[in-house]
Residue frames relative to the residue before (quaternion, step in Angstrom):
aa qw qx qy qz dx dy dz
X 1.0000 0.0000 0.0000 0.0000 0.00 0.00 0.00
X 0.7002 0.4444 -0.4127 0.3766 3.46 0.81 -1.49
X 0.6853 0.4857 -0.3889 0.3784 4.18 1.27 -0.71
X 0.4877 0.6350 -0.4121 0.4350 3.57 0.88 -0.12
X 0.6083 0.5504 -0.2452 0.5166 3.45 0.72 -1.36
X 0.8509 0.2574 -0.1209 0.4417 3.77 0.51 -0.95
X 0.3777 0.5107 -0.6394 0.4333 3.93 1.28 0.18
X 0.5486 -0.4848 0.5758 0.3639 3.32 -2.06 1.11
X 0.3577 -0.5581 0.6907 0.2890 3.71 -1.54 -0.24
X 0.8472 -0.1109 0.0683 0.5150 3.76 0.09 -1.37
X 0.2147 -0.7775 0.5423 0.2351 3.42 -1.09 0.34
X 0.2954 -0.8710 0.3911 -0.0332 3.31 -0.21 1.32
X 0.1182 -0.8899 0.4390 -0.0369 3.04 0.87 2.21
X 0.0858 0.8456 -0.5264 0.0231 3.50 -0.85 0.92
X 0.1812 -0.8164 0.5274 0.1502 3.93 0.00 1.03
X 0.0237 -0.8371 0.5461 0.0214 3.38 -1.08 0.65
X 0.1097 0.8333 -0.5278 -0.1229 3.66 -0.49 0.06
X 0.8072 -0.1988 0.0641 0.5521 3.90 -0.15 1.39
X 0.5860 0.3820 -0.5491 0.4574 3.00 0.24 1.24
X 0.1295 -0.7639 0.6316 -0.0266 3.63 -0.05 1.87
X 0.8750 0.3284 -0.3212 0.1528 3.34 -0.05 -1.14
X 0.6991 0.5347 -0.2851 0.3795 3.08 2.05 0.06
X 0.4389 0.5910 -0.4660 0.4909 3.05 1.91 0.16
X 0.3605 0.7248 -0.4831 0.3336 3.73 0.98 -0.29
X 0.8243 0.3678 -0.1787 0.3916 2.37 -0.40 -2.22
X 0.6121 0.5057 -0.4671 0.3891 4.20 0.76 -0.81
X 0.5968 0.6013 -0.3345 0.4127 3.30 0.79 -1.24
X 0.4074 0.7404 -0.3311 0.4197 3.71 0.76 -0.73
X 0.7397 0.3571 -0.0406 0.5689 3.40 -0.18 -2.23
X 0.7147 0.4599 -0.3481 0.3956 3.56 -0.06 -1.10
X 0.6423 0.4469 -0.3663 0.5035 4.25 0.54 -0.95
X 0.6598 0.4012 -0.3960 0.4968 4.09 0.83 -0.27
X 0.5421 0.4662 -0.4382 0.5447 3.88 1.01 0.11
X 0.7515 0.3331 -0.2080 0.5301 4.05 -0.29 -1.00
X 0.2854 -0.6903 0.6501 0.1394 2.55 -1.81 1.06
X 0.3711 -0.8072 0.3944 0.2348 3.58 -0.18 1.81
X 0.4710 0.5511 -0.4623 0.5105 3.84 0.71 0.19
X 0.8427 0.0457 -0.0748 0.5312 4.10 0.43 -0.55
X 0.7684 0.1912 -0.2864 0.5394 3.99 0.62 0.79
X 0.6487 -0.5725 0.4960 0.0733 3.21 -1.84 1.57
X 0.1567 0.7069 -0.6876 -0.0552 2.81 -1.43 0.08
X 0.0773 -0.7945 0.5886 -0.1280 3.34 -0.47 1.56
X 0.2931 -0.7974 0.5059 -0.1495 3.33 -0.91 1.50
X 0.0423 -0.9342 0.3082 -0.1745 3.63 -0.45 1.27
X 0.2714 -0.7779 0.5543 0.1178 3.18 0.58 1.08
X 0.1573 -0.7715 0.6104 0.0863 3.75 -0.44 1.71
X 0.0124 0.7663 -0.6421 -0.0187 4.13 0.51 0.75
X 0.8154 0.3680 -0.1104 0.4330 4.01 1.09 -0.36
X 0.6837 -0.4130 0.3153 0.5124 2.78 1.86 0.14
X 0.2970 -0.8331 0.4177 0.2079 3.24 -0.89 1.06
X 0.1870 0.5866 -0.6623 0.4270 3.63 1.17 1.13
X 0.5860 0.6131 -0.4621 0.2593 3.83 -0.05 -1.73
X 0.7325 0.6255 0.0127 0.2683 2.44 0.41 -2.99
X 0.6445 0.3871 -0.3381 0.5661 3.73 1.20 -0.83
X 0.7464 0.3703 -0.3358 0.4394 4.01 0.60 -1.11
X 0.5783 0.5168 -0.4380 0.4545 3.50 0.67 0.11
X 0.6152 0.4295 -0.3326 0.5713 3.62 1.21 -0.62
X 0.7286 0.3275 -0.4299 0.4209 3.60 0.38 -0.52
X 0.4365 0.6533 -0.4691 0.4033 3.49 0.63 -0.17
X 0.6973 0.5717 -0.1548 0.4036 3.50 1.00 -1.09
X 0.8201 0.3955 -0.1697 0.3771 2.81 0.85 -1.72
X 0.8865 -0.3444 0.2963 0.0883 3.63 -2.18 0.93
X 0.9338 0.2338 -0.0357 0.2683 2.33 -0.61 -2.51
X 0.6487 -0.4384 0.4699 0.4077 3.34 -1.44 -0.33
X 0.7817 0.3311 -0.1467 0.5078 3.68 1.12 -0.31
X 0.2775 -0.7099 0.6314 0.1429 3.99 -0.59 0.78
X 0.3376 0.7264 -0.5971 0.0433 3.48 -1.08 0.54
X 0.4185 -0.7737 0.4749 0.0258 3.08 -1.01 1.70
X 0.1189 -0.7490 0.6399 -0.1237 3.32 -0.94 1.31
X 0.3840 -0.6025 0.6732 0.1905 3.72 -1.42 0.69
X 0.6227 -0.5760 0.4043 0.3421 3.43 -1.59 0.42
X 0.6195 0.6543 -0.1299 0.4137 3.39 1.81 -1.00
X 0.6082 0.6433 -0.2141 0.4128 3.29 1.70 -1.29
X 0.0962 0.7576 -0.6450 0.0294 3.64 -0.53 1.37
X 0.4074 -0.8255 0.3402 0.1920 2.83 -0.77 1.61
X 0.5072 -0.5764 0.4854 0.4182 4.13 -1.01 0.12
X 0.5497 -0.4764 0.4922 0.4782 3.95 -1.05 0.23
X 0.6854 0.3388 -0.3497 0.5414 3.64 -1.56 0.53
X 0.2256 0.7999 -0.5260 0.1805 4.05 0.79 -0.34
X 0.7682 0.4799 -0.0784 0.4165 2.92 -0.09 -2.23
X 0.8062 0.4020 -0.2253 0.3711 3.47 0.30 -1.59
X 0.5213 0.5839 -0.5184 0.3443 3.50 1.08 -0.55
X 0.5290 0.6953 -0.3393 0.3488 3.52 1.17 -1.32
X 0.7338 0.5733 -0.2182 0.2920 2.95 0.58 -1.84
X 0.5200 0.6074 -0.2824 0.5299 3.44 1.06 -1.57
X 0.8638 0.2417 -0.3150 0.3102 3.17 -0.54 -1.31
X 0.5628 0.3547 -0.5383 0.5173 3.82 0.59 0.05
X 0.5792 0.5063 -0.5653 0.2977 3.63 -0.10 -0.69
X 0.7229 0.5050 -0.0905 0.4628 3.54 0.86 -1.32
X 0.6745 0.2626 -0.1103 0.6812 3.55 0.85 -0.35
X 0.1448 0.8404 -0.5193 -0.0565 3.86 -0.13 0.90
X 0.2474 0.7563 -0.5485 0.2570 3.73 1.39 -0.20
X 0.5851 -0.5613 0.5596 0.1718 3.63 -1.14 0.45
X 0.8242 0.2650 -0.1381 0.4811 3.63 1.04 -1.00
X 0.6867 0.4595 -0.4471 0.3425 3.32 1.26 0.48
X 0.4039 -0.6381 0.6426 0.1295 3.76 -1.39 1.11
X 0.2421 -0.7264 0.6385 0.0779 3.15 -1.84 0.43
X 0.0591 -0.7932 0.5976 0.1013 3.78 -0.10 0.73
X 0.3416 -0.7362 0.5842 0.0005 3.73 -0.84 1.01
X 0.6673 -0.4795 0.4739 0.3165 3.58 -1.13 1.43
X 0.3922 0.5983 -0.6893 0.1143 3.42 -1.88 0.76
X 0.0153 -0.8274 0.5593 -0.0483 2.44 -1.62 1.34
X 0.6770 -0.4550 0.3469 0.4629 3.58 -0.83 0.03
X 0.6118 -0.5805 0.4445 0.3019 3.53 -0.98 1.55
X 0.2714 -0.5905 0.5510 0.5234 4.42 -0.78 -0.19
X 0.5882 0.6289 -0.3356 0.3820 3.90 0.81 -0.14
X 0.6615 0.5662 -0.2532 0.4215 3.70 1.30 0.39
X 0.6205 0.5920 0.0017 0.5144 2.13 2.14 -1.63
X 0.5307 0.6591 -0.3434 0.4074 3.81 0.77 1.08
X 0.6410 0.3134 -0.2995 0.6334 3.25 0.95 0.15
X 0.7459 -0.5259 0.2417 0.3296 3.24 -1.66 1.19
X 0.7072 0.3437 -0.2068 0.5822 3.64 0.60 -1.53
X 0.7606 0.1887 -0.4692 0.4070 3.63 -0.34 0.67
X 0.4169 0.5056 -0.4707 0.5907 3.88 1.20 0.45
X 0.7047 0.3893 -0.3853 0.4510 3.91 0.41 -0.57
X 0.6082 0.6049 -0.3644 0.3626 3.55 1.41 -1.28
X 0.6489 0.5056 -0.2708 0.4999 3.90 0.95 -1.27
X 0.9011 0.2490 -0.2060 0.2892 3.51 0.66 -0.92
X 0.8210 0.3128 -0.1512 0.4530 3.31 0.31 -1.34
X 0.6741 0.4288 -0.4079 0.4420 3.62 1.26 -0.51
X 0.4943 -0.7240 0.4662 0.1189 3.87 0.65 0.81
X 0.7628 0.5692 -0.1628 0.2601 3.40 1.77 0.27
X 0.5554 0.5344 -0.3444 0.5359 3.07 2.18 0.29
X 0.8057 0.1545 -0.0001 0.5719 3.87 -0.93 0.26
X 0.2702 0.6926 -0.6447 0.1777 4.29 0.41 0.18
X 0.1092 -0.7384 0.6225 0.2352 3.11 -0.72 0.25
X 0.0858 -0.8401 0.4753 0.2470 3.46 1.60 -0.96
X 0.4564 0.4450 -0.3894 0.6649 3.78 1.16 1.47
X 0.4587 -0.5202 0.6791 0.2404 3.45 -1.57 0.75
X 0.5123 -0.5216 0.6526 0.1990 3.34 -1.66 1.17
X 0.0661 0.6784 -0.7314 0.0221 3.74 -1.23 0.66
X 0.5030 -0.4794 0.6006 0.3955 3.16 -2.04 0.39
X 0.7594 0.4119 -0.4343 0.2551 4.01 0.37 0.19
X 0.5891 -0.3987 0.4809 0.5126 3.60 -1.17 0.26
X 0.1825 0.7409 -0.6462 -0.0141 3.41 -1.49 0.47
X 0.3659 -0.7348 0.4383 0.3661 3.54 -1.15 0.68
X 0.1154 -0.8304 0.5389 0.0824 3.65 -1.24 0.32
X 0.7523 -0.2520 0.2961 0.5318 3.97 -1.08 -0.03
X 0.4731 -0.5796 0.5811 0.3201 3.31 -1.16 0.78
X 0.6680 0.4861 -0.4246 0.3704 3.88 0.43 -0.86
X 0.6068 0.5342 -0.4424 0.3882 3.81 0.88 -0.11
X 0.4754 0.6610 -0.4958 0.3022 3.20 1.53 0.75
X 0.0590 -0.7780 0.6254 -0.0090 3.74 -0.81 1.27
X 0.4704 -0.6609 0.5198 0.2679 3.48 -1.14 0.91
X 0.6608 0.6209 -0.3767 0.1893 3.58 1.05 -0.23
X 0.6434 -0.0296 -0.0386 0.7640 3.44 1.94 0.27
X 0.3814 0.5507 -0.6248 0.4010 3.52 -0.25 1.85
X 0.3044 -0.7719 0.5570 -0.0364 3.10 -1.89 1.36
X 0.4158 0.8142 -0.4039 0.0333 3.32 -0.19 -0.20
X 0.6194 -0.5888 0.2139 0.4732 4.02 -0.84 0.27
X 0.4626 -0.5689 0.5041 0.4563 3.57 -1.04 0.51
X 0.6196 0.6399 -0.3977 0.2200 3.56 0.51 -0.98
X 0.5925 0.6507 -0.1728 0.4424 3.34 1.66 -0.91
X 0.5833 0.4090 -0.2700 0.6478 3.74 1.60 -1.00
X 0.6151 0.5219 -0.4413 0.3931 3.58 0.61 -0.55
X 0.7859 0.4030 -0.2281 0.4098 3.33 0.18 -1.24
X 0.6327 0.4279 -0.2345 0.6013 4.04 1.21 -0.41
X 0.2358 -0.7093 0.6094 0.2644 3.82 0.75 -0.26
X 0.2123 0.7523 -0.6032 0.1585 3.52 0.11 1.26
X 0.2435 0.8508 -0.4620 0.0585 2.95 -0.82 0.87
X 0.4946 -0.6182 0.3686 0.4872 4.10 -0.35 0.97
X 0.3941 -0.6178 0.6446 0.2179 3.77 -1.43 1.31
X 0.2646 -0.8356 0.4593 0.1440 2.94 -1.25 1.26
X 0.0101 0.8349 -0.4655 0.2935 3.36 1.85 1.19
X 0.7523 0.5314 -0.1492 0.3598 3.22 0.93 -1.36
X 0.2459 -0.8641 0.3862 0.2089 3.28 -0.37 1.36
X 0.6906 0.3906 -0.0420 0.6072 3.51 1.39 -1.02
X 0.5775 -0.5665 0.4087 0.4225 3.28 -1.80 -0.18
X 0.3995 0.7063 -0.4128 0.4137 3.42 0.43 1.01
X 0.8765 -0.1405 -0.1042 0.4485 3.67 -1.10 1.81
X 0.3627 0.6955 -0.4970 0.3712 3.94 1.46 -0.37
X 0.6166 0.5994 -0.3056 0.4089 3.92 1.03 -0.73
X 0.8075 0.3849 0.0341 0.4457 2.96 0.89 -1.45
X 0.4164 0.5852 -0.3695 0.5896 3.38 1.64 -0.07
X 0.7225 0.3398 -0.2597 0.5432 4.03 0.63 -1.35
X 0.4691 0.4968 -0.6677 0.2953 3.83 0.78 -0.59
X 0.6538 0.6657 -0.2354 0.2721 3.71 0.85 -1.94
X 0.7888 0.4313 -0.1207 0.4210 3.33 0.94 -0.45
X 0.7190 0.4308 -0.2770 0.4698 2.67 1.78 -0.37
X 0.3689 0.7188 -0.3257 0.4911 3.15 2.18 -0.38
X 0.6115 0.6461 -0.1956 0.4126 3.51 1.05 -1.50
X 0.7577 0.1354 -0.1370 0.6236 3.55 1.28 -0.91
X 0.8444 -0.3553 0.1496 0.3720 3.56 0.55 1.31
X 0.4606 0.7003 -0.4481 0.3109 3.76 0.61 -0.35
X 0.1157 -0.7556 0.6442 -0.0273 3.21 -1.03 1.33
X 0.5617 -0.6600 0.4930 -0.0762 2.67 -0.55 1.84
X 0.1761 0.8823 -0.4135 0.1398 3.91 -0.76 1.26
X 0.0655 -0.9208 0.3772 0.0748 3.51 0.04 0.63
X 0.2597 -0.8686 0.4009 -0.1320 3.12 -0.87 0.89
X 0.3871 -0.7113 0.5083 0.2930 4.07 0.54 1.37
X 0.8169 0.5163 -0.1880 0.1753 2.91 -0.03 -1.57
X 0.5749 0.4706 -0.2767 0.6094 3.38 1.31 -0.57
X 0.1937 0.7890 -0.5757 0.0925 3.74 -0.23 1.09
X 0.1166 -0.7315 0.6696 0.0550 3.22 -1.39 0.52
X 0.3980 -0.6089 0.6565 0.1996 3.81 -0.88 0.94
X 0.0943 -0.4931 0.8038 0.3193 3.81 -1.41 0.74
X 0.2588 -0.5539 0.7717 0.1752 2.79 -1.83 0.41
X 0.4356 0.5792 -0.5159 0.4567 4.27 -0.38 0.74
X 0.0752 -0.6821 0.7274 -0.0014 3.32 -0.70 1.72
X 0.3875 -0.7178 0.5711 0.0919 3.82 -1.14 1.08
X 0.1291 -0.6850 0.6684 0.2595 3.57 -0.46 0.38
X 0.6870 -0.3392 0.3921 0.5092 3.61 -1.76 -0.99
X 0.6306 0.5802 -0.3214 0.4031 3.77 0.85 -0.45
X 0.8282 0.4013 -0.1354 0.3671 3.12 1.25 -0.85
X 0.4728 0.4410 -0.3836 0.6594 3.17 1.96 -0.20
X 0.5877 0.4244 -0.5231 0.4482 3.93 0.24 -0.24
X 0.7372 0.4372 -0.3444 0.3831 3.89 0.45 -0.56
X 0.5426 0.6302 -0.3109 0.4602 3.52 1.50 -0.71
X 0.7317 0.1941 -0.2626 0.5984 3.95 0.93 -1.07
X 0.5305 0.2538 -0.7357 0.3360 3.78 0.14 0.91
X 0.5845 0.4772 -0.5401 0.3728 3.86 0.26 -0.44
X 0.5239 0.5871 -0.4163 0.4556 3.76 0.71 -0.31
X 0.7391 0.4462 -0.2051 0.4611 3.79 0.73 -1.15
X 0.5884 0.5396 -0.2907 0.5274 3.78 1.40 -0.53
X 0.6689 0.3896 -0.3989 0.4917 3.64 1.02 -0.95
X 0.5057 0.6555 -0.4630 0.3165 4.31 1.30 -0.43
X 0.3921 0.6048 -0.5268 0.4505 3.57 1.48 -1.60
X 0.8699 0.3746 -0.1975 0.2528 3.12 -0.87 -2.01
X 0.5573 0.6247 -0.3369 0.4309 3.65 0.98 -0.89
X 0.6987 0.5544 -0.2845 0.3514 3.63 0.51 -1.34
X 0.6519 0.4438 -0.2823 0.5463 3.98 1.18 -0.85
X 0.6583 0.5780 -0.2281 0.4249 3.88 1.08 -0.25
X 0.7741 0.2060 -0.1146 0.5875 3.74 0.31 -0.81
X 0.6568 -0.4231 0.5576 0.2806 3.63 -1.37 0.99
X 0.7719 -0.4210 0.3238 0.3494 3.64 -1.32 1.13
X 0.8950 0.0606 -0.0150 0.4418 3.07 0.41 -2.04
X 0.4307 0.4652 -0.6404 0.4336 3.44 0.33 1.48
X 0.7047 0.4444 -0.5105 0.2126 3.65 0.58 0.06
X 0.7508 -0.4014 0.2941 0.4345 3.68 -1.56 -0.44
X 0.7919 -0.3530 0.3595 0.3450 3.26 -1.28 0.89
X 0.8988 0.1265 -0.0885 0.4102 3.79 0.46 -0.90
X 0.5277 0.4924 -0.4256 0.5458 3.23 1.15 0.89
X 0.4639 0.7622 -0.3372 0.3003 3.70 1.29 -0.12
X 0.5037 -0.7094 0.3130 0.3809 3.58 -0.09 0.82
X 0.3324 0.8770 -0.1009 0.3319 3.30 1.58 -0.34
X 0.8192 0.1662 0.3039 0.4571 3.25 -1.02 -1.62
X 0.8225 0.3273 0.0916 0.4561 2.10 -0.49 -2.67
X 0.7402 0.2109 -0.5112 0.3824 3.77 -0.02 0.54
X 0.6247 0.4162 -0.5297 0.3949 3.47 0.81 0.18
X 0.4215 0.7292 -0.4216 0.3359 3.70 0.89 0.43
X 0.6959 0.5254 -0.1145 0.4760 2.63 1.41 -1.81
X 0.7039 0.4006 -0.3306 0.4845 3.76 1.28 -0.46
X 0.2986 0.7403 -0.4244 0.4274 2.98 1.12 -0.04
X 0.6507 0.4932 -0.0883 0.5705 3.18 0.33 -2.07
X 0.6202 0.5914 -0.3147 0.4081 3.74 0.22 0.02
X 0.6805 0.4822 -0.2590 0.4871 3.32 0.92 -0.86
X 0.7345 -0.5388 0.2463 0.3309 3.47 -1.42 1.27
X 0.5109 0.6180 -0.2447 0.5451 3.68 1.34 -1.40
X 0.7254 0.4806 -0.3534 0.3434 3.55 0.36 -0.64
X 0.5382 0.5762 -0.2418 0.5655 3.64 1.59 -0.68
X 0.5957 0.5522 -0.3896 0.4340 3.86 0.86 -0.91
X 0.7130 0.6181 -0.1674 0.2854 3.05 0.85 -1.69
X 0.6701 0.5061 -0.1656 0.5172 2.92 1.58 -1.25
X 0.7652 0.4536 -0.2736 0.3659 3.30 0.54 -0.45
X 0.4743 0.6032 -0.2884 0.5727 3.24 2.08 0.06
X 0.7956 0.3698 -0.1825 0.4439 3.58 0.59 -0.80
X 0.5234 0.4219 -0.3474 0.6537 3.58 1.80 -0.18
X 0.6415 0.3965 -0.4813 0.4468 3.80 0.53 0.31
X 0.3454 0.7032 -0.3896 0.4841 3.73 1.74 -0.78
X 0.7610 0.3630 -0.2902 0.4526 3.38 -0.43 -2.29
X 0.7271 0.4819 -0.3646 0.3259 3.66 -0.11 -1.75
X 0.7005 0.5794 -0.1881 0.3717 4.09 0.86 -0.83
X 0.7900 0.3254 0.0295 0.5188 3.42 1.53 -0.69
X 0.2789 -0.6048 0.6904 0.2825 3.79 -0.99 0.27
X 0.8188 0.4179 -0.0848 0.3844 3.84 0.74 -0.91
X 0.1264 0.5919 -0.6687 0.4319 3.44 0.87 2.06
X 0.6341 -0.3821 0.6427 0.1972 2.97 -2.15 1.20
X 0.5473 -0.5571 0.5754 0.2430 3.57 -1.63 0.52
X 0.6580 0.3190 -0.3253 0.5995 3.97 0.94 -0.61
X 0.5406 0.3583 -0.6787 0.3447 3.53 -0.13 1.56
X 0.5717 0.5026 -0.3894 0.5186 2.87 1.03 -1.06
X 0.6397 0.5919 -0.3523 0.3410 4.16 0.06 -0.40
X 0.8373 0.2168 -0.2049 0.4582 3.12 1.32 -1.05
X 0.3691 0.5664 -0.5473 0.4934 3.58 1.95 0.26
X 0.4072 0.7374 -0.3759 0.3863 4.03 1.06 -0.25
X 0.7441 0.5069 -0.0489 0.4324 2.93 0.51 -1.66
X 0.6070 0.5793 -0.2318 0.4922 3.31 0.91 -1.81
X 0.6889 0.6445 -0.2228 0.2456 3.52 0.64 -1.38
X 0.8382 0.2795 -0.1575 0.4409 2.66 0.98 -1.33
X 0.5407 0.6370 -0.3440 0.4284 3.28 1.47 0.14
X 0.5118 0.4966 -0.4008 0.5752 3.32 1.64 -0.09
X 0.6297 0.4009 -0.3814 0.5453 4.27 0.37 -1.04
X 0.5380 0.6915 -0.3096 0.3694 3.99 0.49 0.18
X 0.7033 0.4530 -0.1362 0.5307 2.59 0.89 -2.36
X 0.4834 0.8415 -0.1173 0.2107 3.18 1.13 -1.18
X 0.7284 0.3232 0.0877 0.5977 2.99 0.95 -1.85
X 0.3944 0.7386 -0.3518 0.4184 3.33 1.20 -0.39
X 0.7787 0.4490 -0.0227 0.4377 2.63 0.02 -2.34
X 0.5471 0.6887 -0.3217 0.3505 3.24 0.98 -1.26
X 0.7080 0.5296 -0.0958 0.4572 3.03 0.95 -2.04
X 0.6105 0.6185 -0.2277 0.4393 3.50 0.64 -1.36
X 0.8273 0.2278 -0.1723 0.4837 4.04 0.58 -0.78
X 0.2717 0.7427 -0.4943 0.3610 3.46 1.80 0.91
């Protein structure tokens, strides 16, 4: 009895890098979910990236259950237990649960993070109707910002987050692939919600999709042809991306980021192709980076 009482349940992996007072306030919500007698919580300073920051935490961690959490992520009441259920109910070793998140209404008030939630079709899609049932879905809808799944399962598959990745960018979605590769079934769940809390200005979403284009560098040598993105494809999408290369392509940009920054009242295909641009700079970037290794 007395070892039952003390096995860990979850280990509750959260990377962070300088952001105390908002990992607080998450931290807060999250200690009224867990019961601190049978679940972790294991903190990481991601100075290398929050691939490192997660395999150093799992290295660490206990329980019989991983579950990944953002510094930003504040969870909703019923959090924890939704988790709980669905392993209790689902015991297979290879099957994960990814949990509902969305964008706080308190972030969502200025122009360039209203465009970010809506019209750019690129933060938190799920591109699937929300239901009151469990359903399975695409391994790539695996995010680290509210996923569970058994350690026993990373153990036995040696899964672990490449630490190729410099930023928070595709380092998720690289392990979804690998774990998909060794069988993970892949589940989703309304009920398990978490609120980001992170209001984006224009500076910061412009820095967010070049880190997005730096995790592509590393992405492109990793995932079969057709599983990658649209603009890393040998295809098209890299002659887009050289495209984006050419001097004219920098003018342009610096005209249409003086546009966005100047106005509430930009079309949605600038923002799309300062998108584009972006990530073709965090690319070029890493390239080059790579190139004078």
């Amino acid at each position: 009895m007395e070892n039952s009482q003390k096995r860990i349940r979850f280990s509750i992996i959260i990377p962070t890098l300088k952001r105390q007072e908002i990992l607080k306030e998450a931290l807060a919500l999250l200690e009224n979910e867990i019961d601190k007698t049978r679940d972790e919580i294991i903190i990481v300073e991601g100075k290398n990236g929050p691939a490192k920051a997660r395999n150093e935490a799992i290295k660490k961690a206990k329980g019989k259950y991983l579950l990944f959490l953002n510094d930003d992520s504040f969870v909703e009441k019923g959090f924890i237990k939704s988790h709980i259920d669905f392993h209790n109910s689902h015991k297979s070793e290879s099957t994960g649960m990814v949990g509902l998140t969305e964008n706080h209404p308190e972030t969502v008030k200025i122009r360039t993070m209203k465009w970010l939630v809506g019209q750019s079709g690129l933060h938190f899609n799920y591109r699937f109707k929300y239901t009151d049932k469990i359903r399975l879905i695409p391994w790539y809808y695996l995010w680290t910002c509210n996923f569970s799944m058994k350690r026993s399962f990373l153990v036995k598959n040696d899964l672990w987050f490449c630490e190729d990745f410099p930023t928070a960018a595709w380092e998720d979605i690289e392990f979804a692939f690998r774990a998909k590769q060794s069988g993970l079934k892949l589940y989703f769940d309304s009920q398990a919600k978490v609120w980001h809390f992170h209001q984006l200005n224009f500076n910061d979403i412009k820095n967010r999709f070049i880190s997005h284009g730096r995790g592509l560098y590393y992405l492109k040598s990793k995932l079969p042809e057709n599983f990658l993105p649209f603009l890393v494809k040998n295809n098209t999408g890299g002659v887009i991306m050289s495209v984006m290369e050419w001097r004219i392509m920098n003018r342009i940009r610096n005209i249409l980021e003086w546009i966005v920054k100047t106005t509430d009242n930009y079309p949605n295909i600038i923002m799309q192709w300062l998108v584009v641009k972006w990530k073709s700079d965090g690319y070029t970037f890493e390239s080059k980076k790579m190139s004078n290794l």
